[in-house]
Chimera marker file (.cmm) of the C-alpha trace (Angstrom):
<marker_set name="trace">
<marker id="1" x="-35.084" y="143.442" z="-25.643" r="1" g="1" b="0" radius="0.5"/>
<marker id="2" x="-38.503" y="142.104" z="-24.138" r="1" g="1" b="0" radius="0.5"/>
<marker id="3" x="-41.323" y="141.270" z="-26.388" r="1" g="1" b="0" radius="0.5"/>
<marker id="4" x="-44.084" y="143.217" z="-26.499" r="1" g="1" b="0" radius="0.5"/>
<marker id="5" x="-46.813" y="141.767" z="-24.141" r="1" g="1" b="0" radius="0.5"/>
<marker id="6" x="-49.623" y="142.290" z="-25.967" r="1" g="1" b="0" radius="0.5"/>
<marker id="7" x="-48.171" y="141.042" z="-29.037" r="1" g="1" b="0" radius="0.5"/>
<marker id="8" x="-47.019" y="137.625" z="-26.709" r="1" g="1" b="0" radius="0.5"/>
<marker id="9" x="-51.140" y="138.138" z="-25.496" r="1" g="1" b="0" radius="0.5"/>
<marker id="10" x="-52.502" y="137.719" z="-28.770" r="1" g="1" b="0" radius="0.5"/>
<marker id="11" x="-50.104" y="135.196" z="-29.779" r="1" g="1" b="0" radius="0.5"/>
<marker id="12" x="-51.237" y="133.011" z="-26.765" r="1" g="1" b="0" radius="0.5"/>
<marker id="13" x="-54.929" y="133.549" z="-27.565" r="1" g="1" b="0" radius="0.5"/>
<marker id="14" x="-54.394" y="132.928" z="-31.357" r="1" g="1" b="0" radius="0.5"/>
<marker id="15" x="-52.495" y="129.669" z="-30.154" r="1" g="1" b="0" radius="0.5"/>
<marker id="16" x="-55.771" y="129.071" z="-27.843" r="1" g="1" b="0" radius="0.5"/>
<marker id="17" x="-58.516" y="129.233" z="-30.313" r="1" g="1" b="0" radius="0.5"/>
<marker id="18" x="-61.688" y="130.946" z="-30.387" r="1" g="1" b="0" radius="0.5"/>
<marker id="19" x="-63.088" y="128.566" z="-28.384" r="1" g="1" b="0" radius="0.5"/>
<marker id="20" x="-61.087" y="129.811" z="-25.064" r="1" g="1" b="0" radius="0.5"/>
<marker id="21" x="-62.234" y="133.105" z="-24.838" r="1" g="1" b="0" radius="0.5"/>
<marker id="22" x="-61.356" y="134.062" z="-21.082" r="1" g="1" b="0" radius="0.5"/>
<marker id="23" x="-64.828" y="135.938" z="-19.896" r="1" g="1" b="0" radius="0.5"/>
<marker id="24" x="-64.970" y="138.088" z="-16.810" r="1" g="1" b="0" radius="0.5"/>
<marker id="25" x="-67.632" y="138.368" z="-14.272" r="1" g="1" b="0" radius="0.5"/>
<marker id="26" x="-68.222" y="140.876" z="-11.371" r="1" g="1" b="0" radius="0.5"/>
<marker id="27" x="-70.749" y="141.202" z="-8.515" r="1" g="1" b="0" radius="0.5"/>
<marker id="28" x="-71.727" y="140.664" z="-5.008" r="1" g="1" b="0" radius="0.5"/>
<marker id="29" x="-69.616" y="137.575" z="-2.948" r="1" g="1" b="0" radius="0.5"/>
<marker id="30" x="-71.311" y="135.398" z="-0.133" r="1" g="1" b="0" radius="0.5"/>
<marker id="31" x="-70.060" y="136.187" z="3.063" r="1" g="1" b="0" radius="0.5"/>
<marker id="32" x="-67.519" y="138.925" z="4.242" r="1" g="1" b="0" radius="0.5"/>
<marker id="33" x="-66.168" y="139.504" z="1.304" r="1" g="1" b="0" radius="0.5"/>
<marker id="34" x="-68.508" y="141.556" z="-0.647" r="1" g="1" b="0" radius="0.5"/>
<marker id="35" x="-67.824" y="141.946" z="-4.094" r="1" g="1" b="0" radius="0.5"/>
<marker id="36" x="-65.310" y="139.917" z="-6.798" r="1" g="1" b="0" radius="0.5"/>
<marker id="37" x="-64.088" y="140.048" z="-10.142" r="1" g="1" b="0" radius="0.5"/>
<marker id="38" x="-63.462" y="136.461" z="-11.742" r="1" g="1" b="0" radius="0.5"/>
<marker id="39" x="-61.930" y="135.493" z="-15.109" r="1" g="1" b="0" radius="0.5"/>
<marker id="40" x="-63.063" y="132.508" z="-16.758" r="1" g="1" b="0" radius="0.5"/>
<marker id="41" x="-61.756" y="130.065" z="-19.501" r="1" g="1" b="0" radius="0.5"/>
<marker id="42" x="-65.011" y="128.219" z="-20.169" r="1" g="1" b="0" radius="0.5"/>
<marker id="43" x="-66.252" y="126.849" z="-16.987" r="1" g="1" b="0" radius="0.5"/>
<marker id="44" x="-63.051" y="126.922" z="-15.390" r="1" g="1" b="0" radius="0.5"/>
<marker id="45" x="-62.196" y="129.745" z="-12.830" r="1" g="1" b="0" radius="0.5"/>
<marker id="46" x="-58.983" y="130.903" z="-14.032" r="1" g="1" b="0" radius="0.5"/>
<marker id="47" x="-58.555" y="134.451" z="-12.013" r="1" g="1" b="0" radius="0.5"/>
<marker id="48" x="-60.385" y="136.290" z="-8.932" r="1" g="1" b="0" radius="0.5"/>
<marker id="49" x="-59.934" y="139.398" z="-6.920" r="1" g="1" b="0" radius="0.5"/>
<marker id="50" x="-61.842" y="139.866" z="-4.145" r="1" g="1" b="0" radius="0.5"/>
<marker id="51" x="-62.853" y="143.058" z="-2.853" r="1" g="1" b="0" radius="0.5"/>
<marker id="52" x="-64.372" y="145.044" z="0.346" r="1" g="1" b="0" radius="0.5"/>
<marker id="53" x="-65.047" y="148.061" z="1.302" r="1" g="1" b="0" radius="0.5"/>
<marker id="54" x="-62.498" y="150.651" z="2.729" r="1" g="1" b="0" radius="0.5"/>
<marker id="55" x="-63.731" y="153.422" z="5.935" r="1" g="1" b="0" radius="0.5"/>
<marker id="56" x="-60.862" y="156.408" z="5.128" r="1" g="1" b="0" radius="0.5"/>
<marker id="57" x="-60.219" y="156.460" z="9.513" r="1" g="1" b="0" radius="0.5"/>
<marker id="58" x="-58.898" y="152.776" z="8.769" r="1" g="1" b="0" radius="0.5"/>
<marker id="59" x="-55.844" y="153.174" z="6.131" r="1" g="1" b="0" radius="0.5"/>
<marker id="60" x="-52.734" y="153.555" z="7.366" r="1" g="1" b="0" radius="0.5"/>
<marker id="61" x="-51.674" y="157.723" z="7.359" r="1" g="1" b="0" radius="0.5"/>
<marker id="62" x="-49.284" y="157.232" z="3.915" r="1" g="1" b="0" radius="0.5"/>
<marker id="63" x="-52.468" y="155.389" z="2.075" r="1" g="1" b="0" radius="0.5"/>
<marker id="64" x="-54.697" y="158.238" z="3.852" r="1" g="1" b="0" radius="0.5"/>
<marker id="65" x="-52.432" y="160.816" z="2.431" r="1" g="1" b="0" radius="0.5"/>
<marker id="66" x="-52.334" y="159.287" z="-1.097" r="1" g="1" b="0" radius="0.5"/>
<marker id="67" x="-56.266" y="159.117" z="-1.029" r="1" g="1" b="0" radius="0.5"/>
<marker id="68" x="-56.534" y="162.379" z="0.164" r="1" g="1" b="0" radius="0.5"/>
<marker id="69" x="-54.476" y="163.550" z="-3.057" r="1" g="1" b="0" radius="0.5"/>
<marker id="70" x="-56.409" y="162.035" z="-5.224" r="1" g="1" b="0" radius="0.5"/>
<marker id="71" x="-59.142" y="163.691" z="-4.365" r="1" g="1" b="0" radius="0.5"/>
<marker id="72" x="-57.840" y="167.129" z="-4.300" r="1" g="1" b="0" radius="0.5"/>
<marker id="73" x="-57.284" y="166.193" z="-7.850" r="1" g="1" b="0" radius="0.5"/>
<marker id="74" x="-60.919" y="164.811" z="-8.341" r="1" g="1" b="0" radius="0.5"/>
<marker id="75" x="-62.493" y="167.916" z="-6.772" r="1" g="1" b="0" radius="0.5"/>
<marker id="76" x="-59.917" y="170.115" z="-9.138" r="1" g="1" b="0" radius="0.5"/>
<marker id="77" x="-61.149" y="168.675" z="-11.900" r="1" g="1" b="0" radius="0.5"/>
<marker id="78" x="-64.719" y="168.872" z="-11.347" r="1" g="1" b="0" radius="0.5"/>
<marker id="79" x="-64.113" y="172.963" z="-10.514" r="1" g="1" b="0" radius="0.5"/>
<marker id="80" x="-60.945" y="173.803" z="-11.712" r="1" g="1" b="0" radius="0.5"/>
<marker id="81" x="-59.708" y="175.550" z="-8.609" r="1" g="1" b="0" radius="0.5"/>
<marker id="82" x="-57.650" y="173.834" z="-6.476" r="1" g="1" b="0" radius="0.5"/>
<marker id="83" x="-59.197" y="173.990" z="-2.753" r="1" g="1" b="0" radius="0.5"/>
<marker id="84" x="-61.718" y="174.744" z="-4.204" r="1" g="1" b="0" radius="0.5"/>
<marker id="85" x="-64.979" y="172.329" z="-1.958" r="1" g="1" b="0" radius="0.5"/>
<marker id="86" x="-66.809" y="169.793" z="-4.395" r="1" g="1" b="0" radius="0.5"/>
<marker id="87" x="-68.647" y="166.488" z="-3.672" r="1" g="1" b="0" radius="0.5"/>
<marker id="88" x="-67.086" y="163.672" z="-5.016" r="1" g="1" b="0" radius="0.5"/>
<marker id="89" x="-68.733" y="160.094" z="-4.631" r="1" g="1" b="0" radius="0.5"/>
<marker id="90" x="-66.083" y="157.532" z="-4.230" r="1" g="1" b="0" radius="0.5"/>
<marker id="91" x="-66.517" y="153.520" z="-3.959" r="1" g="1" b="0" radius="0.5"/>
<marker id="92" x="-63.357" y="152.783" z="-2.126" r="1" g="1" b="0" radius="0.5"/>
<marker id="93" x="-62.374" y="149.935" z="-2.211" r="1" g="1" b="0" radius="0.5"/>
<marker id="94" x="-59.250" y="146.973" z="-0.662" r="1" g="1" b="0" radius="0.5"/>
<marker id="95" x="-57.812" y="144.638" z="-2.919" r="1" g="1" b="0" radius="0.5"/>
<marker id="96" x="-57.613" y="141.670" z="-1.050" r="1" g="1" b="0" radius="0.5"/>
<marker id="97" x="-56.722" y="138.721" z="-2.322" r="1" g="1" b="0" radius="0.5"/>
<marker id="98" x="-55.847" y="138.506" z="-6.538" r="1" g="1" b="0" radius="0.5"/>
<marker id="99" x="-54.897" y="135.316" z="-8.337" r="1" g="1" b="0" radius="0.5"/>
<marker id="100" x="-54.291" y="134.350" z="-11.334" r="1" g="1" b="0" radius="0.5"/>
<marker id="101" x="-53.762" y="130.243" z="-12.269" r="1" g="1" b="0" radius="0.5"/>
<marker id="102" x="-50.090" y="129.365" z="-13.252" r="1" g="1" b="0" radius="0.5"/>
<marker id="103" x="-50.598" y="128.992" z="-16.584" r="1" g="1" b="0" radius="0.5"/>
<marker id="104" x="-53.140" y="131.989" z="-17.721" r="1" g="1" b="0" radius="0.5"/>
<marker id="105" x="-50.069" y="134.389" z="-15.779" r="1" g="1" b="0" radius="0.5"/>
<marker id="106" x="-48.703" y="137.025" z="-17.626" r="1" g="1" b="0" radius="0.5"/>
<marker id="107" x="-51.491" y="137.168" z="-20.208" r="1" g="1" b="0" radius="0.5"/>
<marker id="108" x="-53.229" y="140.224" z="-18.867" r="1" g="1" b="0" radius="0.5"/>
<marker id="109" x="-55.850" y="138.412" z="-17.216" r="1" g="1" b="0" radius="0.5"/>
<marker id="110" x="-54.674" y="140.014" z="-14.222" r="1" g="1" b="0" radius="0.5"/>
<marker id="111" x="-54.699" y="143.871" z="-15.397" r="1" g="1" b="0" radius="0.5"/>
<marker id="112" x="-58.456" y="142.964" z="-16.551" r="1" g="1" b="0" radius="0.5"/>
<marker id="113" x="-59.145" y="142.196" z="-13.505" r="1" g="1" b="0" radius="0.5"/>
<marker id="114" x="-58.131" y="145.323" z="-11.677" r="1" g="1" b="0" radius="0.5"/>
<marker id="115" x="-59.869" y="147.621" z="-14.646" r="1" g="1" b="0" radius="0.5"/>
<marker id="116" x="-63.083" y="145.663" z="-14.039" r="1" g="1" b="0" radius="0.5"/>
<marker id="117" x="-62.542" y="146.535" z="-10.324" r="1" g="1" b="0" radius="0.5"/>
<marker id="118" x="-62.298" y="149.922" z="-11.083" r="1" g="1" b="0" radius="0.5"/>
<marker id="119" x="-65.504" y="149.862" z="-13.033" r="1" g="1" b="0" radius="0.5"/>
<marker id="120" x="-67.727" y="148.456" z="-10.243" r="1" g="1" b="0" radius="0.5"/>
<marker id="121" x="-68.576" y="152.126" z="-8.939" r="1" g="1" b="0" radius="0.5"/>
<marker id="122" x="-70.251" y="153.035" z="-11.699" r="1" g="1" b="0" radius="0.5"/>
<marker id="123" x="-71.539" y="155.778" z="-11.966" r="1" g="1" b="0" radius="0.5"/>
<marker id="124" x="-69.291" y="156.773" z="-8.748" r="1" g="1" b="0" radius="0.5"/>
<marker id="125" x="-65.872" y="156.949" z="-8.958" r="1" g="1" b="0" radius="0.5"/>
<marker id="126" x="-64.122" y="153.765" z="-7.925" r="1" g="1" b="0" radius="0.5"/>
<marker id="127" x="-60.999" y="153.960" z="-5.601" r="1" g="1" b="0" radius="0.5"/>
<marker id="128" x="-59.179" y="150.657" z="-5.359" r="1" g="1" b="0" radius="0.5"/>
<marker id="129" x="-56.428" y="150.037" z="-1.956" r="1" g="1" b="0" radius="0.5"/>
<marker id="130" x="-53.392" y="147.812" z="-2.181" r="1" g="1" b="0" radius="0.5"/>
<marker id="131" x="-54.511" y="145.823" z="1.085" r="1" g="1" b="0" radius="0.5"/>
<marker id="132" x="-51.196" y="146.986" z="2.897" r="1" g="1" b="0" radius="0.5"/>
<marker id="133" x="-52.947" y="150.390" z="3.241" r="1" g="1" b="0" radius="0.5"/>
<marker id="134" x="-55.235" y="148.673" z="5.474" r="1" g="1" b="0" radius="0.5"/>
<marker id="135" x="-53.874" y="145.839" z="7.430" r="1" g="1" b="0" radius="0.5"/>
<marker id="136" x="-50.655" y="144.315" z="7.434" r="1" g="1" b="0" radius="0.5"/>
<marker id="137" x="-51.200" y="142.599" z="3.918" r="1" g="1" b="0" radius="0.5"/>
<marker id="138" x="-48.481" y="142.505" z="1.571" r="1" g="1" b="0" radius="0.5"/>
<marker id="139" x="-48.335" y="142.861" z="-2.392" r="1" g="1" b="0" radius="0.5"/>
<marker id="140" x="-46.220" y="140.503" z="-4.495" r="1" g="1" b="0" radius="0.5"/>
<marker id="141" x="-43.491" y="141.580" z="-7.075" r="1" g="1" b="0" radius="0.5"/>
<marker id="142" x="-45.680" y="140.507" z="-10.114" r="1" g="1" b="0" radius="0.5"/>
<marker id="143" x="-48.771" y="142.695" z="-8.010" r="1" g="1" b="0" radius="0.5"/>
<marker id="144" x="-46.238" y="145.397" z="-7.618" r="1" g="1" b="0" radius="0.5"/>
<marker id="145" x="-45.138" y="145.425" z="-10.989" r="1" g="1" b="0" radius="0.5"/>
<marker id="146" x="-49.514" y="145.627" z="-11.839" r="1" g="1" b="0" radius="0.5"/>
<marker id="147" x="-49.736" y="148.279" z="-9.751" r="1" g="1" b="0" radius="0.5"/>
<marker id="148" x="-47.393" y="150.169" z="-12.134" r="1" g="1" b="0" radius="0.5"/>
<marker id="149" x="-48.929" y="149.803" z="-15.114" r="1" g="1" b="0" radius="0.5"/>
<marker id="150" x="-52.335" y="150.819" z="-13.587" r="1" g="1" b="0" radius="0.5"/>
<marker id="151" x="-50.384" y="154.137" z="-12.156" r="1" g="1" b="0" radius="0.5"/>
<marker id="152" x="-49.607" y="155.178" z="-15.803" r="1" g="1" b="0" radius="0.5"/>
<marker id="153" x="-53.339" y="154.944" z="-17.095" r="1" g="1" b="0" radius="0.5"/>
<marker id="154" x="-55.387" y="156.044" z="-13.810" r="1" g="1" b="0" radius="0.5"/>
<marker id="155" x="-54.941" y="158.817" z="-11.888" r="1" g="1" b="0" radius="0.5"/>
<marker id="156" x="-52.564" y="157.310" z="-8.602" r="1" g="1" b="0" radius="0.5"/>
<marker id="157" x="-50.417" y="158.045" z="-5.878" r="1" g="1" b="0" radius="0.5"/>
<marker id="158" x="-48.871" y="155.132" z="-4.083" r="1" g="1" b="0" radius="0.5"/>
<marker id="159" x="-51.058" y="152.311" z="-4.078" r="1" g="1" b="0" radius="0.5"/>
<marker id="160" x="-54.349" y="153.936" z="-4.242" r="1" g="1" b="0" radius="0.5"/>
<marker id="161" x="-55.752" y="153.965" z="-7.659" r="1" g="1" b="0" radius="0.5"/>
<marker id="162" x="-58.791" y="155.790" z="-8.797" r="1" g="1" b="0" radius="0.5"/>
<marker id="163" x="-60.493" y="155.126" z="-12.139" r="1" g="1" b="0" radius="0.5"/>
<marker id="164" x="-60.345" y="158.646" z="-13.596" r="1" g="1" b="0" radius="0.5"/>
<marker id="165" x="-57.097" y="158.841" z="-16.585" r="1" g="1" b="0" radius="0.5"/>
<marker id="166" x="-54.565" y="161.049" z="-16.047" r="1" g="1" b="0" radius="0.5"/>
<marker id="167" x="-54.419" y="164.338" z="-17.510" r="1" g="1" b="0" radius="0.5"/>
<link id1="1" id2="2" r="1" g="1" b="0" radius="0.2"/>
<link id1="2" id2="3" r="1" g="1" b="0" radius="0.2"/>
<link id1="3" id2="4" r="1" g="1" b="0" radius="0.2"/>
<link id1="4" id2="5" r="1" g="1" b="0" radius="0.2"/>
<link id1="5" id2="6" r="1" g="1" b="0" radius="0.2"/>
<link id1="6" id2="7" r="1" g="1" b="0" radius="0.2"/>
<link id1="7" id2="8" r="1" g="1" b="0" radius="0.2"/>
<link id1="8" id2="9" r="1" g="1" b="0" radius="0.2"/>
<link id1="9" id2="10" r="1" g="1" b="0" radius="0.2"/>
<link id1="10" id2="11" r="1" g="1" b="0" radius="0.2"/>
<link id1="11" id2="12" r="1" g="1" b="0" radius="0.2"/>
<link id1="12" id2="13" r="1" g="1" b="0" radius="0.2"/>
<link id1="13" id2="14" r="1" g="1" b="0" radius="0.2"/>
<link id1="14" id2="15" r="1" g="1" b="0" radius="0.2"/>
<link id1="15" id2="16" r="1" g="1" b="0" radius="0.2"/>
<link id1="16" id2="17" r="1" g="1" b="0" radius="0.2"/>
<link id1="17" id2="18" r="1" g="1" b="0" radius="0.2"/>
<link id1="18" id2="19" r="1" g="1" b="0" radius="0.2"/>
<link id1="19" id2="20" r="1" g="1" b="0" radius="0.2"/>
<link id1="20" id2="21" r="1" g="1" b="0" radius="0.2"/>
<link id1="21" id2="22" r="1" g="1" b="0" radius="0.2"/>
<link id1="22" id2="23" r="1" g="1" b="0" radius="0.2"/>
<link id1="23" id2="24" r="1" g="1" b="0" radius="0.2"/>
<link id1="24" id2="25" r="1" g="1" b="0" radius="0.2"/>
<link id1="25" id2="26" r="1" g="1" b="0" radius="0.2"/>
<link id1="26" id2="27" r="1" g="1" b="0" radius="0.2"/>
<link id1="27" id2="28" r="1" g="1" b="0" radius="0.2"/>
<link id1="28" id2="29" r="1" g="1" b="0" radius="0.2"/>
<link id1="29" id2="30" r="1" g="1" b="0" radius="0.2"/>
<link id1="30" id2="31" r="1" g="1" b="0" radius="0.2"/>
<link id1="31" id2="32" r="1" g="1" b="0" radius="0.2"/>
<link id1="32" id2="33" r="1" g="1" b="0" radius="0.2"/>
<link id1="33" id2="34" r="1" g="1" b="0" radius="0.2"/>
<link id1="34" id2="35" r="1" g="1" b="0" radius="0.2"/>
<link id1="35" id2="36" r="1" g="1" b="0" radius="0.2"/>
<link id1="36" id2="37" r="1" g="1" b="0" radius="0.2"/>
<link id1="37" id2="38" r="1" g="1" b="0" radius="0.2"/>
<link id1="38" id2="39" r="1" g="1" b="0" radius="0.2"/>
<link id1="39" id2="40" r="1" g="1" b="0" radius="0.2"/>
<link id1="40" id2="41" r="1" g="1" b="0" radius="0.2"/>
<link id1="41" id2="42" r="1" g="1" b="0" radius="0.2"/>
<link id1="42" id2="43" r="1" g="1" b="0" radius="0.2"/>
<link id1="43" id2="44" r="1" g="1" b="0" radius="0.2"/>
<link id1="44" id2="45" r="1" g="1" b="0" radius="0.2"/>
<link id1="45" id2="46" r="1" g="1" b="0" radius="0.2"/>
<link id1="46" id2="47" r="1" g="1" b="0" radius="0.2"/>
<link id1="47" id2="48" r="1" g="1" b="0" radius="0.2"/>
<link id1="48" id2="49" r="1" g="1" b="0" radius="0.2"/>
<link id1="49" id2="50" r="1" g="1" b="0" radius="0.2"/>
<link id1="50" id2="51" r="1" g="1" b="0" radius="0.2"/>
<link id1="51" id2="52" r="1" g="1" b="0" radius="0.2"/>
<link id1="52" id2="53" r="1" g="1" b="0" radius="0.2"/>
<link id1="53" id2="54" r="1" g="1" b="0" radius="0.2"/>
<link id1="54" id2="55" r="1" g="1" b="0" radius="0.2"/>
<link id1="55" id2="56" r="1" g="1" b="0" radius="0.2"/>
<link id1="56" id2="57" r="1" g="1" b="0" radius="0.2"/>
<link id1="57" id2="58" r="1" g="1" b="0" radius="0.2"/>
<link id1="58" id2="59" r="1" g="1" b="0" radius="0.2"/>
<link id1="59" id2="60" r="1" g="1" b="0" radius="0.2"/>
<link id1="60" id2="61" r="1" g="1" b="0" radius="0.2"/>
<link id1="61" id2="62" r="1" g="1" b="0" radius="0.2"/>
<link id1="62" id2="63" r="1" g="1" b="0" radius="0.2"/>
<link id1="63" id2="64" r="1" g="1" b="0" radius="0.2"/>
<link id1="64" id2="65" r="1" g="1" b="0" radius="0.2"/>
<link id1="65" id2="66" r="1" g="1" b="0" radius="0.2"/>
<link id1="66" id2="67" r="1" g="1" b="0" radius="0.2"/>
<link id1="67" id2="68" r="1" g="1" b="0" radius="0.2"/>
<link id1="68" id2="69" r="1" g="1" b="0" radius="0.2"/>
<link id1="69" id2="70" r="1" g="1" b="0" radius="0.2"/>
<link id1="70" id2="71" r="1" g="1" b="0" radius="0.2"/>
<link id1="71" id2="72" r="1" g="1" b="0" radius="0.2"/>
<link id1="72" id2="73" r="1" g="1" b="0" radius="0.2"/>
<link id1="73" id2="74" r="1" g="1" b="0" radius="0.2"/>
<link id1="74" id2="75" r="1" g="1" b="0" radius="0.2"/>
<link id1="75" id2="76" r="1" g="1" b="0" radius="0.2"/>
<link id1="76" id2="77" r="1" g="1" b="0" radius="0.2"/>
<link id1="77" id2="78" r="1" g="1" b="0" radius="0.2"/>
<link id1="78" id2="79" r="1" g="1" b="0" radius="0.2"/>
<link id1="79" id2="80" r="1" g="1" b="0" radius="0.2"/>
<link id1="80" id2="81" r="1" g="1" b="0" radius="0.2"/>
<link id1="81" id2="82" r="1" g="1" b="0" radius="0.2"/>
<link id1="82" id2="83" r="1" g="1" b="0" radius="0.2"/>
<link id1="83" id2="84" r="1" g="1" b="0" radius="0.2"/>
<link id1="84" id2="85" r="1" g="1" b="0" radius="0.2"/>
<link id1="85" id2="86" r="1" g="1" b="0" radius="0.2"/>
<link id1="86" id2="87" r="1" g="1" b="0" radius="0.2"/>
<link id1="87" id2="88" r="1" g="1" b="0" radius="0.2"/>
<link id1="88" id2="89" r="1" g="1" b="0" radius="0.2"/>
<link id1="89" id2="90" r="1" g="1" b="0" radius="0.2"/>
<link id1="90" id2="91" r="1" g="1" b="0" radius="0.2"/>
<link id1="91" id2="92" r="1" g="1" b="0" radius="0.2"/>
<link id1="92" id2="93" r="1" g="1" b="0" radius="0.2"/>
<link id1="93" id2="94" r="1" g="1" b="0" radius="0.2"/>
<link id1="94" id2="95" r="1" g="1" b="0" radius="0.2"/>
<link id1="95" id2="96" r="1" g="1" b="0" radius="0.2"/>
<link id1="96" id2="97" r="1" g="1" b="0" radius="0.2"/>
<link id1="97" id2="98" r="1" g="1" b="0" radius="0.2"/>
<link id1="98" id2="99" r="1" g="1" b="0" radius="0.2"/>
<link id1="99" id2="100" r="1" g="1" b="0" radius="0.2"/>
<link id1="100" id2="101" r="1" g="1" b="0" radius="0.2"/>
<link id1="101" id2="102" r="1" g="1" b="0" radius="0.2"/>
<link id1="102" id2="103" r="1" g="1" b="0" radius="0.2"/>
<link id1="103" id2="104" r="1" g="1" b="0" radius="0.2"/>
<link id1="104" id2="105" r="1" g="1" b="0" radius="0.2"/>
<link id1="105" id2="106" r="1" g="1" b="0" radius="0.2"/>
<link id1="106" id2="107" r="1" g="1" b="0" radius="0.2"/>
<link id1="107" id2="108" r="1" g="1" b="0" radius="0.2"/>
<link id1="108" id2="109" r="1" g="1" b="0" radius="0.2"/>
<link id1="109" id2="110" r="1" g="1" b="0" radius="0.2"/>
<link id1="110" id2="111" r="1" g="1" b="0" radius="0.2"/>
<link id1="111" id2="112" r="1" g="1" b="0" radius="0.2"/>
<link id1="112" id2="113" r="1" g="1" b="0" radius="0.2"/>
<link id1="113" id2="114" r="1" g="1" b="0" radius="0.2"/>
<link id1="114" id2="115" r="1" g="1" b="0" radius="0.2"/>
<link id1="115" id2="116" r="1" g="1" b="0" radius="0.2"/>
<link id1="116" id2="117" r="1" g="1" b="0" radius="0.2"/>
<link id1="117" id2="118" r="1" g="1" b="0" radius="0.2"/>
<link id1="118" id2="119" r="1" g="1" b="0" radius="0.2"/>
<link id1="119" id2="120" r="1" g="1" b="0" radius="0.2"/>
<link id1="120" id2="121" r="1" g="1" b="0" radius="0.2"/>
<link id1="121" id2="122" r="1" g="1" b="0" radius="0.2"/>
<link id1="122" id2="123" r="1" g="1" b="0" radius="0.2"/>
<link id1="123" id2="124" r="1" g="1" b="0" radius="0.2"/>
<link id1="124" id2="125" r="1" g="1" b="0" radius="0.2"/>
<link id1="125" id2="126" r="1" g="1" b="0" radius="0.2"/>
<link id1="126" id2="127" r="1" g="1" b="0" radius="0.2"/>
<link id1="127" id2="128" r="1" g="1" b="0" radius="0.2"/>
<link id1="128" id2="129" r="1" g="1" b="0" radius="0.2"/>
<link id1="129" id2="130" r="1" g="1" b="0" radius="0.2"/>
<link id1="130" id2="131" r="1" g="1" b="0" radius="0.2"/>
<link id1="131" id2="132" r="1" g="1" b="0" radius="0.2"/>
<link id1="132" id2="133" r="1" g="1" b="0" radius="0.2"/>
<link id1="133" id2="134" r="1" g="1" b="0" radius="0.2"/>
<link id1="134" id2="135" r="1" g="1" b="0" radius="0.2"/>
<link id1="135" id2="136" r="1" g="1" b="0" radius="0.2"/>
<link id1="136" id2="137" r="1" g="1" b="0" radius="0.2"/>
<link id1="137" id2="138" r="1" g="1" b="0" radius="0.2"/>
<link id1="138" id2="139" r="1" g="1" b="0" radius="0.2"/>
<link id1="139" id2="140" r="1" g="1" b="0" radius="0.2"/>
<link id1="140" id2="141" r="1" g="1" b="0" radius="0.2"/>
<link id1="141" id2="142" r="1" g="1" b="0" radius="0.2"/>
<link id1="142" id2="143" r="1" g="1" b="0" radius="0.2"/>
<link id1="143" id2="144" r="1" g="1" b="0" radius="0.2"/>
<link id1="144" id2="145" r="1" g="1" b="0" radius="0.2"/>
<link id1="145" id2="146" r="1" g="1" b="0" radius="0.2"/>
<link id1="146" id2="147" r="1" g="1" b="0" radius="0.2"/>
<link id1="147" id2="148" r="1" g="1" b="0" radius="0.2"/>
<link id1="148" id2="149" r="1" g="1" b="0" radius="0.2"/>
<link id1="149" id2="150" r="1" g="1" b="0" radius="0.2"/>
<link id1="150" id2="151" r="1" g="1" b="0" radius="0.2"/>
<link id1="151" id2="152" r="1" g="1" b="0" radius="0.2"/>
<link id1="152" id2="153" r="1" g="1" b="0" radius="0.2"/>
<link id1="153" id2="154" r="1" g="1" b="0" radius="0.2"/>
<link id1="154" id2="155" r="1" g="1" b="0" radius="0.2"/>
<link id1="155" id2="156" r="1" g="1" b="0" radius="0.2"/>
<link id1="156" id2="157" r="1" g="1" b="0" radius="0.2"/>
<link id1="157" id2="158" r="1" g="1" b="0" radius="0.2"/>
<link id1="158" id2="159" r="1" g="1" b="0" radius="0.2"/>
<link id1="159" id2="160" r="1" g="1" b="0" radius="0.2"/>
<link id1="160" id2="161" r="1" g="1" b="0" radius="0.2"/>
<link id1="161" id2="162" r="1" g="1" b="0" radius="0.2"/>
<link id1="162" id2="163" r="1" g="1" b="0" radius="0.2"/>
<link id1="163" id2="164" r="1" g="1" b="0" radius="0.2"/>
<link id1="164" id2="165" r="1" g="1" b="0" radius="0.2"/>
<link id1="165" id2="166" r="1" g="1" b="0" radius="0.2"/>
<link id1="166" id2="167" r="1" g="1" b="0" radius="0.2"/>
</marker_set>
């Protein structure tokens, strides 16, 4: 049986101290890579994600597909018809490049990261991208295994996540 990881979370912070207290930052990036999420311990950059934004014609059709879904399920709850036409604002948005240092891994630093991402569209609705619905980019087992988690909280299909909880 696996321990429960936010009992082995808590542990590791308790262990930490209160003077480690991993803060998070989000905003605009120099260059052209617009926006990031960072986790720090102190002064020290311990996590980033950066982010960019996503044009629908460029996903790949399976990512389109799973976007288009979600939306369908945006615009049904907003009317509560389905087909029925509604505006939805979306921030869409590729996940890039996430990482996490060795030793802050498995901690949750990482799922903090992607729910700050999915806050940034505030007060729009914030669709992240895996970035191999957009180029050839791959996701790792431990991003995979993320990617999960985030499906059972936020309404998902595939690897297109939206920041709206599943009903």
């Amino acid at each position: 049986m696996q321990p429960d990881p936010r009992r082995v979370a808590a542990r590791w912070l308790l262990h930490r101290g209160n003077a480690g207290a991993i803060r998070y930052e989000a905003g605009r990036a120099r260059g052209p890579n617009p926006l990031h999420v960072s986790a720090y311990d102190g002064d020290k950059l311990v996590g980033t994600m950066g982010l960019r934004y996503v044009d629908a014609d460029s996903m790949k059709p399976k990512c389109r597909e799973d976007y288009n879904l979600i939306m369908s399920e945006l615009r049904y709850r907003k009317t509560g018809v389905y087909g029925e036409w509604a505006t939805i604002i979306t921030v869409p948005l590729e996940v890039f490049d996430v990482g996490v240092d060795d030793e802050y891994q498995r901690h949750g630093i990482g799922l903090q990261l992607y729910e700050r991402a999915l806050k940034l569209g505030k007060p729009d609705t914030t669709v992240l991208f895996a970035s191999r619905c957009i180029s050839s980019g791959s996701t790792s087992y431990d991003a995979e295994r993320l990617w999960k988690r985030l499906t059972r909280k936020y309404l998902s299909h595939g690897f297109v996540v939206a920041d709206a909880r599943p009903e």
